[in-house]
C-alpha positions in Angstrom: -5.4 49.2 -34.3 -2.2 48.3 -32.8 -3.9 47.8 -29.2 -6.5 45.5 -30.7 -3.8 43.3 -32.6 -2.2 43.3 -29.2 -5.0 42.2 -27.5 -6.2 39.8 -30.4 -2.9 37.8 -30.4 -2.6 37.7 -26.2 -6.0 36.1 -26.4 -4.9 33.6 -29.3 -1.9 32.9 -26.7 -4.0 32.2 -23.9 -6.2 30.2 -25.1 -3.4 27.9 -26.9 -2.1 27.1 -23.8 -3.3 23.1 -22.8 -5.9 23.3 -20.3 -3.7 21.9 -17.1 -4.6 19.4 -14.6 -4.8 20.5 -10.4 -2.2 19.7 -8.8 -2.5 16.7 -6.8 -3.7 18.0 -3.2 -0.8 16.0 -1.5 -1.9 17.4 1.8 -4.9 15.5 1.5 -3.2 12.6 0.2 -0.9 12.5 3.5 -3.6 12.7 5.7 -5.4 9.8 3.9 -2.6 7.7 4.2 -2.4 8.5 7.9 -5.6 7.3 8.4 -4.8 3.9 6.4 -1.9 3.6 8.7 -4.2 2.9 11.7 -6.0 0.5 9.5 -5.8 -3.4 11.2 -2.8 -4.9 9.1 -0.9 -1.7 8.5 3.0 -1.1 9.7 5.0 0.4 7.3 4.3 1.8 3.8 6.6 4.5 1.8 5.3 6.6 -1.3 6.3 8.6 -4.0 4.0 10.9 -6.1 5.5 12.6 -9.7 3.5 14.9 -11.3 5.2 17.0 -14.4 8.2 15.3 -14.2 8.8 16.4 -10.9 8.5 14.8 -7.2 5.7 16.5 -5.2 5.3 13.6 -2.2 8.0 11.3 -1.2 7.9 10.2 2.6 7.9 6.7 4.7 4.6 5.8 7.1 4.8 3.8 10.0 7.6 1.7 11.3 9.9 -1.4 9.6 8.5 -3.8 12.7 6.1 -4.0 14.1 6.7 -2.9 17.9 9.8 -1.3 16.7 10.3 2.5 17.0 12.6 2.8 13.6 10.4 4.4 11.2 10.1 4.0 7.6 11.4 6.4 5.7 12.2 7.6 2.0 15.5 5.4 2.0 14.0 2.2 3.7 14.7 -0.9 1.7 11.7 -3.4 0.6 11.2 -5.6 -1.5 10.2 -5.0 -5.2 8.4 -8.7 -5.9 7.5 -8.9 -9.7 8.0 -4.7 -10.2 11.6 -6.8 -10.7 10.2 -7.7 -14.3 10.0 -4.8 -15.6 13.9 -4.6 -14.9 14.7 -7.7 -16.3 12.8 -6.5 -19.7 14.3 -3.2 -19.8 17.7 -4.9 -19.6 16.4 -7.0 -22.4 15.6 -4.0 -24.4 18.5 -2.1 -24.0 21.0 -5.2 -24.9 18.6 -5.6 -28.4 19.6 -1.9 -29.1 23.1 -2.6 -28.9 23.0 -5.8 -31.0 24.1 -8.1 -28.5 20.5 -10.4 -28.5 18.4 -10.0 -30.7 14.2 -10.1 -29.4 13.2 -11.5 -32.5 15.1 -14.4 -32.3 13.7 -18.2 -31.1 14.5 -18.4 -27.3 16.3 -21.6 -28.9 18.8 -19.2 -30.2 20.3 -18.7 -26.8 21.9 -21.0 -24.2 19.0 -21.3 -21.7 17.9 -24.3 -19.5 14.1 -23.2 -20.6 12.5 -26.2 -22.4 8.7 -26.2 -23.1 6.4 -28.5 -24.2 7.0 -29.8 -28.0 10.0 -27.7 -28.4 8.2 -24.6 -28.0 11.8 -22.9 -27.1 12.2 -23.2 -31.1 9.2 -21.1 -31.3 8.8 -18.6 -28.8 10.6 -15.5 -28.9 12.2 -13.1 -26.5 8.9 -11.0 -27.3 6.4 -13.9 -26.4 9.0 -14.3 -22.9 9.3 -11.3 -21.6 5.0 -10.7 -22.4 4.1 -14.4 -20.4 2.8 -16.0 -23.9 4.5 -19.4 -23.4 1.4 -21.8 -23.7 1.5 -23.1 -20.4 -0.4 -22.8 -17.0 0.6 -19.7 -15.3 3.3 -19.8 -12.4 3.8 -23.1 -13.6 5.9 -24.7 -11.0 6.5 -22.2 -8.7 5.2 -24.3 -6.2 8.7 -26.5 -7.0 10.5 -23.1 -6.5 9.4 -22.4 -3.4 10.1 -25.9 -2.3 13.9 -25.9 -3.1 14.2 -26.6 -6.4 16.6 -24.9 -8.4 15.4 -22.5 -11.0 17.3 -23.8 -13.8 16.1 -27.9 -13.2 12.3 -26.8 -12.9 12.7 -24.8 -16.7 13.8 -28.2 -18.1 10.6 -29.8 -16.4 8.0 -27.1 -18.1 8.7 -29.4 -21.5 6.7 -31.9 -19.6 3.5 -30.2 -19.8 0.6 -30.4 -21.4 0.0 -27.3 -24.2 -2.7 -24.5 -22.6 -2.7 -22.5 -25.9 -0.5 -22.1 -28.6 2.7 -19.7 -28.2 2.2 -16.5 -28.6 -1.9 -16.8 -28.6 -2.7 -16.3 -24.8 -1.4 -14.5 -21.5 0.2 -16.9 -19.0 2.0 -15.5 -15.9 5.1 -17.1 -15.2 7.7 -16.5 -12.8 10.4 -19.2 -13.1 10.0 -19.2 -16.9 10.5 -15.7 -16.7 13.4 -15.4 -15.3 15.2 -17.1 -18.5 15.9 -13.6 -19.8 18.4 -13.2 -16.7 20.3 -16.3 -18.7 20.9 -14.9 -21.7 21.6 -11.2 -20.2 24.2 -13.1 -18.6 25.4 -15.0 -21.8 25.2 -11.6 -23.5 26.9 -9.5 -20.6 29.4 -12.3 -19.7 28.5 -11.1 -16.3 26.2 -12.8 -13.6 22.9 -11.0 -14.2 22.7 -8.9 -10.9 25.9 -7.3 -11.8 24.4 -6.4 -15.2 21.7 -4.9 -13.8 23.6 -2.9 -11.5 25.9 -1.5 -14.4 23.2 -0.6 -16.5 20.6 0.5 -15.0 21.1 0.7 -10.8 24.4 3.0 -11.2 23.4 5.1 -14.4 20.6 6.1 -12.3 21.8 6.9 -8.8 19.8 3.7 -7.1 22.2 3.5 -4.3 19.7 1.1 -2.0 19.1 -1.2 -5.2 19.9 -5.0 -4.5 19.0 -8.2 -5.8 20.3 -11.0 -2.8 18.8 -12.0 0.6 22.0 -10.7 2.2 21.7 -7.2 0.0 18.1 -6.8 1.6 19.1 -7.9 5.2 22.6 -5.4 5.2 21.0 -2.5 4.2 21.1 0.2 6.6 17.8 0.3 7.1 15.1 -1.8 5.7 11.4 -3.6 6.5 10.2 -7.2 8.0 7.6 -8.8 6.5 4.1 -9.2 8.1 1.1 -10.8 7.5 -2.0 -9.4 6.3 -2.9 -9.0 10.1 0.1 -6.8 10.9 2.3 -9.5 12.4 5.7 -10.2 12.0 6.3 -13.1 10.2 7.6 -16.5 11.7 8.3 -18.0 8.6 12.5 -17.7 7.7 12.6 -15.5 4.5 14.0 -18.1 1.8 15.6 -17.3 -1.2 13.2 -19.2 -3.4 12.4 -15.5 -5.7 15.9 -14.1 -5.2 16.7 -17.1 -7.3 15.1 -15.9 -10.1 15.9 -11.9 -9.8 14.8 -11.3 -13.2 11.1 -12.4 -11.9 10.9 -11.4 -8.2 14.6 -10.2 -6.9 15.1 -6.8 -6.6 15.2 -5.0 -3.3 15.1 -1.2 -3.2 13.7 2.3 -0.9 11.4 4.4 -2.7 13.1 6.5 -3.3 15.2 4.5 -6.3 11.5 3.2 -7.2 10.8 6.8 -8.4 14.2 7.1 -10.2 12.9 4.0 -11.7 9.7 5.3 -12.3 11.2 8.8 -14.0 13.2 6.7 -16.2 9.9 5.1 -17.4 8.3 8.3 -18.1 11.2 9.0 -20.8 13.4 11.8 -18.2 16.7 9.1 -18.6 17.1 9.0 -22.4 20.6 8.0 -21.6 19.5 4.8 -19.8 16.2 4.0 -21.4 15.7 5.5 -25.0 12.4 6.4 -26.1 12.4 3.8 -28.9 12.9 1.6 -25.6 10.2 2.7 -23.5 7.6 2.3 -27.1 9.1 -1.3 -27.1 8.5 -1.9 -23.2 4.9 0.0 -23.2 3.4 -1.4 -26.1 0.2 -4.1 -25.9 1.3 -7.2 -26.9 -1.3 -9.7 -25.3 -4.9 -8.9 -23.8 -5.4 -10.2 -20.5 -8.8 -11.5 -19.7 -7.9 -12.2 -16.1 -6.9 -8.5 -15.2 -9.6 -6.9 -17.2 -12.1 -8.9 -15.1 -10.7 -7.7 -12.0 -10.7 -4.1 -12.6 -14.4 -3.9 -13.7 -14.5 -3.3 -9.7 -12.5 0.0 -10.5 -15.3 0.9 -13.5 -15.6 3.1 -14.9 -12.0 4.4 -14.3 -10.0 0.8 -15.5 -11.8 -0.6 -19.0 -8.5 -2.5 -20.4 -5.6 -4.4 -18.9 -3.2 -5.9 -21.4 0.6 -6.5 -21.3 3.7 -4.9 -23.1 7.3 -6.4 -22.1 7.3 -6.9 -18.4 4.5 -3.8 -17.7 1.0 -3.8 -17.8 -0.9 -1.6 -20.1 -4.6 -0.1 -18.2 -6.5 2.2 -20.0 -7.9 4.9 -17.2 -10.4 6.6 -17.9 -9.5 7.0 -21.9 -5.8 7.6 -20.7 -2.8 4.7 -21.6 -1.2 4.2 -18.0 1.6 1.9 -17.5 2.0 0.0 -13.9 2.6 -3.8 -12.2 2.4 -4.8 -8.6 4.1 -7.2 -7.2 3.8 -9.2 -4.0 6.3 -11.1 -1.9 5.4 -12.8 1.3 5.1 -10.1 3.7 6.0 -7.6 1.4 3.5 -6.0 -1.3 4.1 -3.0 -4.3 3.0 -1.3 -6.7 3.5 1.3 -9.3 1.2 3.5 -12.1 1.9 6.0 -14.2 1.0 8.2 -17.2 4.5 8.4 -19.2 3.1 11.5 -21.7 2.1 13.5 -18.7 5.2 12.1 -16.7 3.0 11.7 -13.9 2.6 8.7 -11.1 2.8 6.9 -8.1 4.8 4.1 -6.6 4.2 2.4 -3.2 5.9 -0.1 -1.2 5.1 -1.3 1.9 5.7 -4.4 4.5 2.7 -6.6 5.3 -0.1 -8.3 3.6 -2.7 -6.2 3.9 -4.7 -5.0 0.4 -5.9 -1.7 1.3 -2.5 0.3 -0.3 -3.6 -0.9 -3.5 -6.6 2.0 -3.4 -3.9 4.9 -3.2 -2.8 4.9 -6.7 -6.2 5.4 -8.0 -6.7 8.7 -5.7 -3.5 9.9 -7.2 -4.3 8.9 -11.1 -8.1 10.3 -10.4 -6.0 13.5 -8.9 -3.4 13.5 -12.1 -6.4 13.2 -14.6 -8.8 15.9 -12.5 -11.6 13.5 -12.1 -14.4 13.0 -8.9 -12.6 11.9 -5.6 -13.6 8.4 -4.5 -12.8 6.6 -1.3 -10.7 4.3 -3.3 -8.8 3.2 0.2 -11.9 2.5 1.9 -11.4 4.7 4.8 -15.3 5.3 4.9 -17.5 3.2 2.5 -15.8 3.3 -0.8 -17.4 2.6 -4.0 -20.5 0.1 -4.2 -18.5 -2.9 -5.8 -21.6 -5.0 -5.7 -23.5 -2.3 -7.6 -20.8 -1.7 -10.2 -20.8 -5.2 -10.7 -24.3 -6.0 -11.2 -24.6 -2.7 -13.6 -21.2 -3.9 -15.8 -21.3 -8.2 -15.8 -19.8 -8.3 -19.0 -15.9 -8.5 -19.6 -14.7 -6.0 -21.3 -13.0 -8.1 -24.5 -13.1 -7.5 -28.3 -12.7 -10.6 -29.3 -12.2 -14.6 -27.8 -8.6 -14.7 -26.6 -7.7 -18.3 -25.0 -7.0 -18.5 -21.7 -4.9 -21.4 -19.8 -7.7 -23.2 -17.9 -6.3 -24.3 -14.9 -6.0 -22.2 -12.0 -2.8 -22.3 -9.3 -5.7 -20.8 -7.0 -7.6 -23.8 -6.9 -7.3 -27.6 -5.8 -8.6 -29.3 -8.7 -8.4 -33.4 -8.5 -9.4 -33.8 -12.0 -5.8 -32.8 -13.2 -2.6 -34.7 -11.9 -0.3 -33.0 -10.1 2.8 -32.6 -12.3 0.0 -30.7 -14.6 2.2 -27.7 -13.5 -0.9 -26.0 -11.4 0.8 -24.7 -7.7 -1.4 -26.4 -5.4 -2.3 -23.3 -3.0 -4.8 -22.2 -0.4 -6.7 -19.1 -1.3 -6.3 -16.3 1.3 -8.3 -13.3 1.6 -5.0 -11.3 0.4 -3.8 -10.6 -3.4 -1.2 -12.9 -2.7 -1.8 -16.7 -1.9 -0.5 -18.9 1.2 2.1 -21.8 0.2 2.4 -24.5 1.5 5.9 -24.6 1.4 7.8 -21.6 2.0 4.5 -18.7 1.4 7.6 -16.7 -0.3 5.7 -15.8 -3.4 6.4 -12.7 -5.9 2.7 -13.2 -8.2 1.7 -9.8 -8.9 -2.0 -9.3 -10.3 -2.4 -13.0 -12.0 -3.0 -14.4 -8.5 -4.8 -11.5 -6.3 -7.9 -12.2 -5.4 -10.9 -9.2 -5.5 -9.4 -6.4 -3.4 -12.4 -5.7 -1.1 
């Protein structure tokens, strides 16, 4: 009897245990990326994998120049582009814990040169800022950024435009507008913004590469030129349009802090970011009917793209997965992860090229145990044309507004101060400026990957 009730309760045991994903086959993984490396427009790229809460792949590909021989490695600096925002929210976050702003509270409330049109300001919210629900044209003006213009003169000109949607009704990317939040960290910190930063979240988490200046990027010990999309260095002088608006675009870091980032995201730094925190920063606030059109080319793994407080929220494959990418003349990242399984990837690398953006999906396919699919394209990939024609429809509950004019298009019917960037469409996820081509515009301005 005793041996049976033994042998009854191991069995209960066993099979109470959760069913537990592979591990991620990071030996495959590396030689996939090896193979990406010889790709045209490939120099340098660095990765880190978590899975469980701990790193399993962290390493640096290819070289910081082209024609150099300094390698990339796990401490190489790039930069972050608009994986800078979810910084400058988490800042945001941490300052409404400790009663010093409040995210409730009219962005009026708060000394800012922000001014939208009909006094939005006393309207919108630190919630409806830091989740790009404004009422006005996406990267409105960033065009005037890149040209010269000084951040806090162009937020006093958004008041001149026209109304897309009301505030707090639609999703509108914004970069300049963004970067309000690192005024009134700095009215609440009485500290410039990228000492802020530094104090509470850089140091508290051991990010010894983490900067947010030109000079920061360009001192570190080691870090990676820009490219193009072709693989050459670029001629163009590296401005410091975006490190102008660190809140939106500024941070520089190796990937290695990128994954201290990323495990502080998951809920493994309670000390820096609380868990009532990371519910405030991962929750849905606004669908975005942009993003959820572009990832019907990743169905039937991405069905839902919305936005929390300076992250993205996907749903893969029936899973809640937080990420952003970000992209920076020359310089392009990105970043996914699952924070109940504490598993994810981050990847940084130094030219224009697109075909990165395939590794985290052969990571979150390897995290959730699903099919292996050329996501990179090494071979032939997935039939986009096929998925497409078999899933037109966009994926959206209910009509959502949506600001009509798009910075990726020359449009003569609308007059220029209308706030559109006039840009050329390139064949890259980022776009080429006129001006300066320094531009941070993660996912609202990529065009189809492949």
């Amino acid at each position: 009897m005793m041996r049976f009730l033994f042998i009854f309760f191991l069995s209960y045991l066993l099979m109470a245990q959760p069913v537990m994903a592979r591990d991620i086959d990071t030996n495959r993984l590396d030689a996939r990326i090896n193979q990406m490396m010889q790709e045209r427009g490939m120099v340098g790229l660095a990765i880190v994998v978590i899975q469980d809460g701990e790193v399993v792949h962290r390493r640096g590909y290819g070289f910081t120049r082209d024609g150099s021989s300094e390698r990339v490695t796990e401490d190489t600096v790039f930069r972050w582009a608009s994986l800078s925002k979810g910084v400058g929210a988490a800042m945001a976050v941490k300052l409404d814990e400790t009663g010093d702003i409040n995210l409730a509270a009219p962005i009026s409330s708060y000394k800012t040169t922000l001014r939208l049109p009909k006094r939005g300001e006393n309207k919108a919210d630190l919630f409806d800022l830091l989740s790009h629900q404004l009422g006005i044209v996406r990267n409105a003006y960033d065009h005037r950024l890149e040209a010269g213009t000084m951040p806090a003169v162009i937020r006093g000109q958004l008041a001149g435009l026209p109304i897309e949607c009301p505030v707090g009704t639609c999703h509108g990317y914004q970069n300049v507008a963004f970067d309000t939040i690192s005024e009134i960290v700095q009215g609440a910190t009485g500290e410039p913004y990228q000492l802020a930063a530094k104090r509470l979240i850089f140091e508290p988490l051991d990010m010894n590469t983490a900067t947010m200046t030109k000079n920061g990027l360009m001192s570190s010990t080691r870090w990676a030129r820009p490219h193009t999309r072709n693989g050459r260095i670029s001629k163009r002088t590296m401005r410091e349009s975006y490190y102008r608006v660190p809140a939106a675009g500024g941070v520089n870091g190796s990937i290695t802090d990128l994954g201290k980032w990323m495990m502080a995201n998951m809920g493994m730094n309670s000390e820096v970011l609380s868990a009532q925190a990371l519910t405030t920063l991962q929750t849905p606030r606004v669908i975005t009917p942009r993003q959820r059109r572009r990832i019907r080319q990743f169905f039937p793994r991405m069905t839902r793209a919305d936005y929390g407080l300076g992250w993205r929220i996907y749903d893969y494959a029936g899973n809640k997965t937080v990420g952003h990418r970000g992209a920076v003349n020359g310089f392009r990242s990105m970043i996914m992860f699952d924070p109940s399984r504490r598993s994810g990837v981050a990847v940084l690398w130094n030219s224009g090229s697109n075909q990165p953006v395939g590794i985290q999906l052969e990571v979150m396919d390897e995290v959730y145990d699903l099919p292996r699919e050329d996501w990179m394209y090494l071979a032939n990939g997935p039939d986009l044309r096929a998925i497409r024609r078999a899933h037109p429809e966009t994926i959206m509950p209910e009509f959502i507004p949506v600001p009509n004019i798009s910075p990726q298009k020359k449009d003569r019917r609308f007059p220029v101060d209308h706030g559109a960037p006039i840009y050329l469409v390139s064949n890259c996820f980022g776009f080429s400026s006129p001006h300066s081509g320094d531009q941070p515009f993660e996912g609202q301005n990529q065009q189809p990957l492949f």
